[in-house]
N, C-alpha and C positions, 0 to 999 in steps of 0.2 A: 715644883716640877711634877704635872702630872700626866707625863707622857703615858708611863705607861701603866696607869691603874686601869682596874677593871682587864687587864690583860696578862695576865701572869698565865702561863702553861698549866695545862690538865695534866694532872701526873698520868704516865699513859702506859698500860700493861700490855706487855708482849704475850700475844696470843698464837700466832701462826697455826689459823684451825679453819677448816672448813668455811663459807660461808654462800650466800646465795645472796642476789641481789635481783629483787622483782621491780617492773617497772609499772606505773598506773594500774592500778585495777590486779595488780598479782600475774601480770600475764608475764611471759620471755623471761621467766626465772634462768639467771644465769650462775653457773659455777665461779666463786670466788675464794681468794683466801686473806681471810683480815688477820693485818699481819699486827697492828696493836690496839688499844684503843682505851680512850677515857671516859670519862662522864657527859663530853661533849659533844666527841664525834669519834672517825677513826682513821685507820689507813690500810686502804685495802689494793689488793692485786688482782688485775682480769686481764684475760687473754683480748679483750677487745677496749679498751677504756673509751678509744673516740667515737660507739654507739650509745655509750651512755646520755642519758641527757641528765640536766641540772638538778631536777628532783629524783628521788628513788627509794627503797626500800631496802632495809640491810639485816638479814636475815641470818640464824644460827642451824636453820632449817627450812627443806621447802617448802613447808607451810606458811602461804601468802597471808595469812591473819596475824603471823609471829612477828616479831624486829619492829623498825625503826625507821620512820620517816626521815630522810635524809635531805641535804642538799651537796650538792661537790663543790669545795671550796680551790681546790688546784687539782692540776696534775700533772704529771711527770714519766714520762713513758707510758710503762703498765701498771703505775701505782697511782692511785688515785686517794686524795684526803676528803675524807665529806665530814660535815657540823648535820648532830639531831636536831631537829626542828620536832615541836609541838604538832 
């Protein structure tokens, strides 16, 4: 049974901190707050989730050279989960 290898959960730390989320190129930094996150990806809160689009940047700062290429994997209201991509 190998349903479910290769997919065991990222142990995921509770962060509730600031965050910022750039889109292409660093531009429309927006105000967010990542409420946990793992090695993988995370889960974050924004006051607008459905301008977001599929890739992005996920940021500890609003410096567009810092964080973490992103992709959004779901969403759910105003909380939105995105996987780090390379």
């Amino acid at each position: 049974m190998a349903l479910l290898s290769g997919k065991k959960r990222e142990t995921r730390k509770s962060v509730r901190q600031p965050g910022w989320i750039t889109l292409d190129g660093g531009f429309a930094a927006r105000q967010c707050v990542v409420q946990d996150v793992s090695t993988t990806g995370a889960k974050v809160t924004i006051d607008d989730p459905n301008s977001l689009p599929a890739k992005l940047r996920l940021a500890f700062s609003r410096d567009a050279r810092t964080g973490r290429r992103c992709e959004v994997v779901w969403r759910r209201g105003k909380t939105v989960g995105v996987k780090f991509v390379r």
